[in-house]
mmCIF file of the N, C-alpha and C atoms, coordinates in Angstrom:
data_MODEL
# 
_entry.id   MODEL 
# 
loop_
_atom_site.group_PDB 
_atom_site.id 
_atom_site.type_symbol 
_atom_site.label_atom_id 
_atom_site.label_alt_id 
_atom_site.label_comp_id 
_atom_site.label_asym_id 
_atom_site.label_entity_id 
_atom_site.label_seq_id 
_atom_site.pdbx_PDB_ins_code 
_atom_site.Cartn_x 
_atom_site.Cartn_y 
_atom_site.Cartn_z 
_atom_site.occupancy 
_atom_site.B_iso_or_equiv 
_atom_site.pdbx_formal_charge 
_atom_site.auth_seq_id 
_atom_site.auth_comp_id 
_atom_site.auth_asym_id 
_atom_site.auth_atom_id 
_atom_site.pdbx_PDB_model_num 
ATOM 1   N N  . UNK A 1 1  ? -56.766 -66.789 -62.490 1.00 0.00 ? 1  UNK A N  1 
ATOM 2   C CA . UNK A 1 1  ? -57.491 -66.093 -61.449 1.00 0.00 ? 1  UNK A CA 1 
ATOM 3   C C  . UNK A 1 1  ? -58.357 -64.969 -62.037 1.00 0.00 ? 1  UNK A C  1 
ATOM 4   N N  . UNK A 1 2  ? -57.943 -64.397 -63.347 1.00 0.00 ? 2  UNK A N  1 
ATOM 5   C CA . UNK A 1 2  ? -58.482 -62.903 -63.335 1.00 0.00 ? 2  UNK A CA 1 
ATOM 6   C C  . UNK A 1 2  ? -59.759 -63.519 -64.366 1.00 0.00 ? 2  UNK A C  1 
ATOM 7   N N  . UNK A 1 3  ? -59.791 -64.466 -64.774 1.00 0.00 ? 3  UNK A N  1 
ATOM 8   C CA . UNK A 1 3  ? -60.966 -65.289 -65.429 1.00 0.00 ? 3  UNK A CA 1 
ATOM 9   C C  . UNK A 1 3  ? -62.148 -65.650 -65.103 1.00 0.00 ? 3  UNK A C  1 
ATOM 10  N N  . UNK A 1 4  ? -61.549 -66.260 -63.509 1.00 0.00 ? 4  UNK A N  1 
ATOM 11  C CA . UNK A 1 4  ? -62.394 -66.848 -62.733 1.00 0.00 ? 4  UNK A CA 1 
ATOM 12  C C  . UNK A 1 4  ? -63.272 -65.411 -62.066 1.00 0.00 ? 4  UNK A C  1 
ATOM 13  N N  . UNK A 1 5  ? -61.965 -64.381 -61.912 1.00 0.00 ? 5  UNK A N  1 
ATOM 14  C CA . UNK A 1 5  ? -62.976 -63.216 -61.438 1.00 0.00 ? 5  UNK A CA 1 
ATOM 15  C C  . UNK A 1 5  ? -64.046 -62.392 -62.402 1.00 0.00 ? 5  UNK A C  1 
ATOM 16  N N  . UNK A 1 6  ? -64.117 -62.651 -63.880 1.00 0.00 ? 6  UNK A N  1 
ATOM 17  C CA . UNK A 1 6  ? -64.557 -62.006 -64.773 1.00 0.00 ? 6  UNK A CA 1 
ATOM 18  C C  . UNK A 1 6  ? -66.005 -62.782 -64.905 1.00 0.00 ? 6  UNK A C  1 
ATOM 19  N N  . UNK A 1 7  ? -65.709 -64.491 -64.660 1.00 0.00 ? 7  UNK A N  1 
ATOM 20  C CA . UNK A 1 7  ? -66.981 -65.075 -64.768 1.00 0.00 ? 7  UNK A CA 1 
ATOM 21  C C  . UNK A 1 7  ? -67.922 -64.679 -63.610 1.00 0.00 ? 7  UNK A C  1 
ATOM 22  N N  . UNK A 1 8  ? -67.084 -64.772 -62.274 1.00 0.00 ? 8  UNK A N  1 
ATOM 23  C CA . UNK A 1 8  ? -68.461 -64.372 -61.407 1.00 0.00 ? 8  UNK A CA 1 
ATOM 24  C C  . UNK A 1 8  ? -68.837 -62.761 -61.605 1.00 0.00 ? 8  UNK A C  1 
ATOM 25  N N  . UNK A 1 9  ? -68.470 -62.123 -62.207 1.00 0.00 ? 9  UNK A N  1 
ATOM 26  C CA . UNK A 1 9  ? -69.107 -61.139 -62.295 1.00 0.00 ? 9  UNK A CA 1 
ATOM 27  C C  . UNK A 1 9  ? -69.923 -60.831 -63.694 1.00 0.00 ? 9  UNK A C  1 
ATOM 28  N N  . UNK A 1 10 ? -70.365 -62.557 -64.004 1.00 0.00 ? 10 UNK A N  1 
ATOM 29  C CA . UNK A 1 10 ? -71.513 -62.429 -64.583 1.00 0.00 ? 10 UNK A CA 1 
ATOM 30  C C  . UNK A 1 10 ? -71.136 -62.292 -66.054 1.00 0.00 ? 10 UNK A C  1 
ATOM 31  N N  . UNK A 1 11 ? -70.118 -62.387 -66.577 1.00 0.00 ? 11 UNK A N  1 
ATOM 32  C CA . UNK A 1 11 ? -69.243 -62.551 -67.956 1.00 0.00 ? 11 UNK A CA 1 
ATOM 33  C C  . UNK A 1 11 ? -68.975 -60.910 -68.257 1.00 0.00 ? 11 UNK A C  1 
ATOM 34  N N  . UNK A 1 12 ? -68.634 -60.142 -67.580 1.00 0.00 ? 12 UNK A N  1 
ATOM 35  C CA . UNK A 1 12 ? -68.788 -58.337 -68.045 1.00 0.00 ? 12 UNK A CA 1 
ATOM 36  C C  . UNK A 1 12 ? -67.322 -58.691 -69.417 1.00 0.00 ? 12 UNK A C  1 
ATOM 37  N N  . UNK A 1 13 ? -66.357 -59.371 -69.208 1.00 0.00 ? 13 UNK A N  1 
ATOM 38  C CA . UNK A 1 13 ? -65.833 -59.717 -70.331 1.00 0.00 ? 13 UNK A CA 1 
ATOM 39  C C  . UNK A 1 13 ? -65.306 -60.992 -70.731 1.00 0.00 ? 13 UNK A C  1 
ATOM 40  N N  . UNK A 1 14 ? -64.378 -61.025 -71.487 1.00 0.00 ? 14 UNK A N  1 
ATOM 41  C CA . UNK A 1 14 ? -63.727 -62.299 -71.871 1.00 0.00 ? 14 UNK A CA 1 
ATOM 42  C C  . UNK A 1 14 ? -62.188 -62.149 -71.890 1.00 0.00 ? 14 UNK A C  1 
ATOM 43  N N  . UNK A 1 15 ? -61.543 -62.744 -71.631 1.00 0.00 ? 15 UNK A N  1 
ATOM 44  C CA . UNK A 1 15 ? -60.176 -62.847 -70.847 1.00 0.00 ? 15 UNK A CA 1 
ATOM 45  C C  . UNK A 1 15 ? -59.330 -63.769 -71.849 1.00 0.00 ? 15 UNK A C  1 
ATOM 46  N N  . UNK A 1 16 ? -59.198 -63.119 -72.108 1.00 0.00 ? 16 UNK A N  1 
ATOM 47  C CA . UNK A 1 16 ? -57.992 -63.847 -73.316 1.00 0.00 ? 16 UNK A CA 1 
ATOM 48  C C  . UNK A 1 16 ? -56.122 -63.434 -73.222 1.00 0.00 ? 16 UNK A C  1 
ATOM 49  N N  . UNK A 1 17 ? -54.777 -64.642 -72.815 1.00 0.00 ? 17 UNK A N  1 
ATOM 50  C CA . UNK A 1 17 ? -53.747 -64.586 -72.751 1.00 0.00 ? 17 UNK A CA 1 
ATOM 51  C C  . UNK A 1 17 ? -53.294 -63.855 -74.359 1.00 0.00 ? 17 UNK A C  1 
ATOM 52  N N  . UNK A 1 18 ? -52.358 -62.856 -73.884 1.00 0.00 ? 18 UNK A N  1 
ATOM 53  C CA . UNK A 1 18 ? -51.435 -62.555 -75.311 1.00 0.00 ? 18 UNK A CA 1 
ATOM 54  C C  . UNK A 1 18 ? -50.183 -62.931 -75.187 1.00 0.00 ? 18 UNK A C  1 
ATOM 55  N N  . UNK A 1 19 ? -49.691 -62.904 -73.825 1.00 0.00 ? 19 UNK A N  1 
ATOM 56  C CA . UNK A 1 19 ? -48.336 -63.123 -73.830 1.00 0.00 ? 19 UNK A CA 1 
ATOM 57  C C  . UNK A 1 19 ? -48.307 -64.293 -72.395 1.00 0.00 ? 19 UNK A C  1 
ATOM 58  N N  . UNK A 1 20 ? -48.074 -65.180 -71.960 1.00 0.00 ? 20 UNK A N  1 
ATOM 59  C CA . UNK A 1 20 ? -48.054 -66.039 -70.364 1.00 0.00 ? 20 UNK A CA 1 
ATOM 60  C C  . UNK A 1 20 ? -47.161 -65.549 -69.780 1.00 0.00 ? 20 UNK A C  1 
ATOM 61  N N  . UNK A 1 21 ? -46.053 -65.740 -70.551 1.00 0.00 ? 21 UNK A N  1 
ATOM 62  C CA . UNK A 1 21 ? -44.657 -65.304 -69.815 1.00 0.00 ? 21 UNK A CA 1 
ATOM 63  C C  . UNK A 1 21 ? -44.627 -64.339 -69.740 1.00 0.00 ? 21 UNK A C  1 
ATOM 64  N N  . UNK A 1 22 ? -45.089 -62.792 -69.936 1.00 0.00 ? 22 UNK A N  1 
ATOM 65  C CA . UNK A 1 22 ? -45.376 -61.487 -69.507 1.00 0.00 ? 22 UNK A CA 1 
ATOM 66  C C  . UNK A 1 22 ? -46.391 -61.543 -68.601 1.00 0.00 ? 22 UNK A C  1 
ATOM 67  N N  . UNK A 1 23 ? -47.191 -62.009 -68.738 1.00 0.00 ? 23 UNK A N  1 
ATOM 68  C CA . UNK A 1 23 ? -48.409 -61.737 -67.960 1.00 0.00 ? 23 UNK A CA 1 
ATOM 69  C C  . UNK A 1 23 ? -49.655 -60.768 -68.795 1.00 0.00 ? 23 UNK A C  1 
ATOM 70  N N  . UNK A 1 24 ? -49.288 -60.635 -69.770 1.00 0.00 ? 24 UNK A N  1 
ATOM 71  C CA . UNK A 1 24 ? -50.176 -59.610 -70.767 1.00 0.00 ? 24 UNK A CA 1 
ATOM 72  C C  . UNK A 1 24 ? -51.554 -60.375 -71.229 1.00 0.00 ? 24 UNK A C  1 
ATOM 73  N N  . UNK A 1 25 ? -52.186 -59.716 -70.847 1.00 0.00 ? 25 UNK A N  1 
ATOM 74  C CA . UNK A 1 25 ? -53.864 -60.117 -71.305 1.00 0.00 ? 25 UNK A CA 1 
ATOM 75  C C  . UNK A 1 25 ? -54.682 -59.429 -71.633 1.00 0.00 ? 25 UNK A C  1 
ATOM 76  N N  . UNK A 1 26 ? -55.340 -59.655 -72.520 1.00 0.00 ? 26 UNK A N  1 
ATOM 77  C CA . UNK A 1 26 ? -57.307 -58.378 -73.063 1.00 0.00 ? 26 UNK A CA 1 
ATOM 78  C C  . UNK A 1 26 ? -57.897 -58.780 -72.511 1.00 0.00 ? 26 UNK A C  1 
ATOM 79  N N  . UNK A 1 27 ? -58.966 -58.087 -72.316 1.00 0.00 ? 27 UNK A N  1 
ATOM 80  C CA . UNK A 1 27 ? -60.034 -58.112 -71.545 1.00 0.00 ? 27 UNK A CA 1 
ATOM 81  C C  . UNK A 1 27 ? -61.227 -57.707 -72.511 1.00 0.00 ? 27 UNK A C  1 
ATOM 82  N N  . UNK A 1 28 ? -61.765 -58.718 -73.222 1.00 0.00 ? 28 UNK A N  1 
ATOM 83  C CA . UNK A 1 28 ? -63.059 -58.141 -74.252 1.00 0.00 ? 28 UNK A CA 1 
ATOM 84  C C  . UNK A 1 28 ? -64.280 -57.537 -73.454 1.00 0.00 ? 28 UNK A C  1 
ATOM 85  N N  . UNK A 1 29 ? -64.396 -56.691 -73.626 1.00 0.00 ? 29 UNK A N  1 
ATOM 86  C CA . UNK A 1 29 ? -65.756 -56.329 -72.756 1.00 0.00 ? 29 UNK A CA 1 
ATOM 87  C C  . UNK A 1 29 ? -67.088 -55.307 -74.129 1.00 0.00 ? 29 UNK A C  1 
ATOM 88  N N  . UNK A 1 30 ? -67.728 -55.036 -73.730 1.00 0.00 ? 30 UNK A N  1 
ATOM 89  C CA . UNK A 1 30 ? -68.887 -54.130 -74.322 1.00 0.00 ? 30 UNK A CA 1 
ATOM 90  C C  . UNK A 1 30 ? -68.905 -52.569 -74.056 1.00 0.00 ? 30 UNK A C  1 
ATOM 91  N N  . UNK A 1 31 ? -69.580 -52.216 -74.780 1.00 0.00 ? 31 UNK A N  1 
ATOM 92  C CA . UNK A 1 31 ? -70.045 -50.486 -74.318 1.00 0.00 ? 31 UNK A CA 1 
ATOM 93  C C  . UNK A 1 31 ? -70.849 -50.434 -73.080 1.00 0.00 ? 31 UNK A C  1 
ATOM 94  N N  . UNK A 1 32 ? -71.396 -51.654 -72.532 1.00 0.00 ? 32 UNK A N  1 
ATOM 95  C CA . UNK A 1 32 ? -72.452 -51.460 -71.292 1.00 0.00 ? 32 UNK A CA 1 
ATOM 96  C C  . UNK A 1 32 ? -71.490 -51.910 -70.735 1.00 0.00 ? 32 UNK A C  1 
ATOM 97  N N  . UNK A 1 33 ? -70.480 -52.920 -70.310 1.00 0.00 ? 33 UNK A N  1 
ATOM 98  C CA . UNK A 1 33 ? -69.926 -53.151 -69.352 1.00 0.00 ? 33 UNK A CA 1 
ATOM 99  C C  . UNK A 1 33 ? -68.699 -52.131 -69.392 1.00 0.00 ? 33 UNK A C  1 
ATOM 100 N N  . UNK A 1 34 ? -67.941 -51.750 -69.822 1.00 0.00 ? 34 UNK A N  1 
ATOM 101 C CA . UNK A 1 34 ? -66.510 -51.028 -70.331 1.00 0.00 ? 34 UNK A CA 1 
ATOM 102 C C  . UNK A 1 34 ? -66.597 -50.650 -68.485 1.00 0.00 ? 34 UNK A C  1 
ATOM 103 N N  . UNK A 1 35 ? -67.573 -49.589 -68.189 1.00 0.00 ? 35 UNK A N  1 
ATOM 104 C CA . UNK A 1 35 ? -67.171 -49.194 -67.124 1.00 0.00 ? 35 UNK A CA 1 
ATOM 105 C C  . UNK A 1 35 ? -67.020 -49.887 -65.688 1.00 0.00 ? 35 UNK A C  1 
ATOM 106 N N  . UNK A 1 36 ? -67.687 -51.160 -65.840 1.00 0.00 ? 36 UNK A N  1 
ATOM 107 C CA . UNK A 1 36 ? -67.974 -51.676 -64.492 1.00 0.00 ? 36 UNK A CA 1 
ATOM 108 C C  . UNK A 1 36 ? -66.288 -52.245 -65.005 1.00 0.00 ? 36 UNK A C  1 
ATOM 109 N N  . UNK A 1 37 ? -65.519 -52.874 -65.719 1.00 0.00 ? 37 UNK A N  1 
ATOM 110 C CA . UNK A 1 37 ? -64.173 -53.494 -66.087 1.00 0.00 ? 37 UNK A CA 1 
ATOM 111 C C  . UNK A 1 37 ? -63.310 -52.239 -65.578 1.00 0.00 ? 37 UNK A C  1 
ATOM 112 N N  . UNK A 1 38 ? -63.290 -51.410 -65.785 1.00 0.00 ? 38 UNK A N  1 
ATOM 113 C CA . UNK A 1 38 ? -62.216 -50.237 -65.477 1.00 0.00 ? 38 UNK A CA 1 
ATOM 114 C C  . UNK A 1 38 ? -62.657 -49.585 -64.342 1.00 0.00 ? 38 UNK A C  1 
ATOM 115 N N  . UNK A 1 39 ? -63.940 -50.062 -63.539 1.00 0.00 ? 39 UNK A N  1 
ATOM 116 C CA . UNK A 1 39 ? -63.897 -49.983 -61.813 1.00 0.00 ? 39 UNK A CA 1 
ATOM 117 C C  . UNK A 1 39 ? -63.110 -50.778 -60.968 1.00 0.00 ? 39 UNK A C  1 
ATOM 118 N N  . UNK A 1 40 ? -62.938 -52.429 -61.918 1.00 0.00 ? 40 UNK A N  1 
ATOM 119 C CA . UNK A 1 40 ? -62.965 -53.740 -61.171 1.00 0.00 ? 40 UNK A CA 1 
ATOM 120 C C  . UNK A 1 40 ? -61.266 -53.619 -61.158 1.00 0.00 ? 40 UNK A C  1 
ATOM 121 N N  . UNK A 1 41 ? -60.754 -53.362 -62.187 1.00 0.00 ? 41 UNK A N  1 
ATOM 122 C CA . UNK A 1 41 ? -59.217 -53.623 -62.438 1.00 0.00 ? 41 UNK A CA 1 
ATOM 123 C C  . UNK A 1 41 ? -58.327 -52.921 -61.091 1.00 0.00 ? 41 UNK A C  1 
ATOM 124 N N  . UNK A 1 42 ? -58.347 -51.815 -60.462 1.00 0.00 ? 42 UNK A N  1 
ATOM 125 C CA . UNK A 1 42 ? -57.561 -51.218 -60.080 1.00 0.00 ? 42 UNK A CA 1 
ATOM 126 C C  . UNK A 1 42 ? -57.591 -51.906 -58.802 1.00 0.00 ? 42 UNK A C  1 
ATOM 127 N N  . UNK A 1 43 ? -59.288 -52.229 -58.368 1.00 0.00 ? 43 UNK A N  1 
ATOM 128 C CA . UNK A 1 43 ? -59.387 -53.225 -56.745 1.00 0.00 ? 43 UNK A CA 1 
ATOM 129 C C  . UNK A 1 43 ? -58.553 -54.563 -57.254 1.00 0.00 ? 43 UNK A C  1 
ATOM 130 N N  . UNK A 1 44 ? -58.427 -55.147 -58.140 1.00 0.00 ? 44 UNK A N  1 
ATOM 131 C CA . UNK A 1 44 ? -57.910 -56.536 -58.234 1.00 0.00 ? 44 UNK A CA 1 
ATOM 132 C C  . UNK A 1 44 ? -56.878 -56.520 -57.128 1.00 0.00 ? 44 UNK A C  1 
ATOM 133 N N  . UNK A 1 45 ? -56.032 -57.700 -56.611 1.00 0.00 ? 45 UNK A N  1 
ATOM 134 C CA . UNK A 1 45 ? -54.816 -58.360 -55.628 1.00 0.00 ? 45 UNK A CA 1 
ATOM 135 C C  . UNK A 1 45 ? -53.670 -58.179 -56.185 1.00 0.00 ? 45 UNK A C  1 
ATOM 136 N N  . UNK A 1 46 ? -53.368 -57.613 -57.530 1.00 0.00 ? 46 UNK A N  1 
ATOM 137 C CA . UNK A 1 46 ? -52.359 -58.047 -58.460 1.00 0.00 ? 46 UNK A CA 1 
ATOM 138 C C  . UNK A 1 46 ? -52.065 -56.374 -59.443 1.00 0.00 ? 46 UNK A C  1 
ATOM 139 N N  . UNK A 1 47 ? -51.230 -56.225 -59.909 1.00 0.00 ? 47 UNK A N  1 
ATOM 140 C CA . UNK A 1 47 ? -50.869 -55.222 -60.380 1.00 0.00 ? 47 UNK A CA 1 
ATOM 141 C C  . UNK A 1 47 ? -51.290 -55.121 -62.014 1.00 0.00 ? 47 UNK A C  1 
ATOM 142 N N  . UNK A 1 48 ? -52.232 -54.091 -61.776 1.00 0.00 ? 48 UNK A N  1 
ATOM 143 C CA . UNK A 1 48 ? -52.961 -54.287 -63.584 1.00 0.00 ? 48 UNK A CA 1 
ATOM 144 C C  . UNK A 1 48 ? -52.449 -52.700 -63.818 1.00 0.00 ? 48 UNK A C  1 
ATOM 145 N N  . UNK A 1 49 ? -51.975 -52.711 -65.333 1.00 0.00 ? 49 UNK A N  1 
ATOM 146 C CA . UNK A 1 49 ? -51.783 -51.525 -66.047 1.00 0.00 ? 49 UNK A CA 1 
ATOM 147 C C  . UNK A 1 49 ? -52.791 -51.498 -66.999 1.00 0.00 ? 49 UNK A C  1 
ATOM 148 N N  . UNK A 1 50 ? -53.544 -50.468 -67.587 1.00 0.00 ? 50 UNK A N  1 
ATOM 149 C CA . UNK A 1 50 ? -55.368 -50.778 -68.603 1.00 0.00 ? 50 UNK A CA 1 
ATOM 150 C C  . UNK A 1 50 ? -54.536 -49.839 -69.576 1.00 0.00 ? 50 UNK A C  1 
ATOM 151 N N  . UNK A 1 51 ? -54.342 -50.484 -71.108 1.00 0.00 ? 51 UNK A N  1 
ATOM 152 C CA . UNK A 1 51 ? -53.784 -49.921 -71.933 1.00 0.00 ? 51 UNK A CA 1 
ATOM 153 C C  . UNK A 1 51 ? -55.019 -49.716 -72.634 1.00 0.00 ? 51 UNK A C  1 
ATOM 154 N N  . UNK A 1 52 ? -55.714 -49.036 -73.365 1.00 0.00 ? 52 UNK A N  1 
ATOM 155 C CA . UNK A 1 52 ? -56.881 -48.758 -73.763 1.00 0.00 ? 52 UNK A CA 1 
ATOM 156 C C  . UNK A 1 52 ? -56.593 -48.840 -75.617 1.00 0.00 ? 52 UNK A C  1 
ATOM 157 N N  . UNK A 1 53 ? -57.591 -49.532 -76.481 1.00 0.00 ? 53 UNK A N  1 
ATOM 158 C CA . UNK A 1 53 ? -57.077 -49.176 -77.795 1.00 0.00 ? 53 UNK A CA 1 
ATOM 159 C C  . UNK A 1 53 ? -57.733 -48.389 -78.430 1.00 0.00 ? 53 UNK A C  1 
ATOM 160 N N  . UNK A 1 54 ? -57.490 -47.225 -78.879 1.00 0.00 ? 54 UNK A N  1 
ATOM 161 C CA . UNK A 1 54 ? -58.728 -46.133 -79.697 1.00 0.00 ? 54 UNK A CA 1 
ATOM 162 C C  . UNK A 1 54 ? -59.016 -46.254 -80.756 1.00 0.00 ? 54 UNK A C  1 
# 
């Protein structure tokens, strides 16, 4: 689902599984998109935690 929502919004990232059975996933995105991804996450249906890597 969170794939399908990343494509219609025009590819802002790429959605890649780390774990299935957790539910843990990245979200590749850019310096131009970063922010529209960390608007979109919190509206999602589903419970997202945004671990950020520095």
């Amino acid at each position: 689902m969170l794939t399908k929502i990343f494509e219609a919004y025009e590819y802002l990232g790429v959605v890649s599984t780390l774990n299935r059975s957790e539910g843990i996933v990245v979200i590749r995105g850019t310096v131009d998109t970063y922010t529209d991804i960390i608007e979109i996450l919190p509206n999602l249906p589903f419970f997202v935690e945004i671990c950020e890597e520095e």
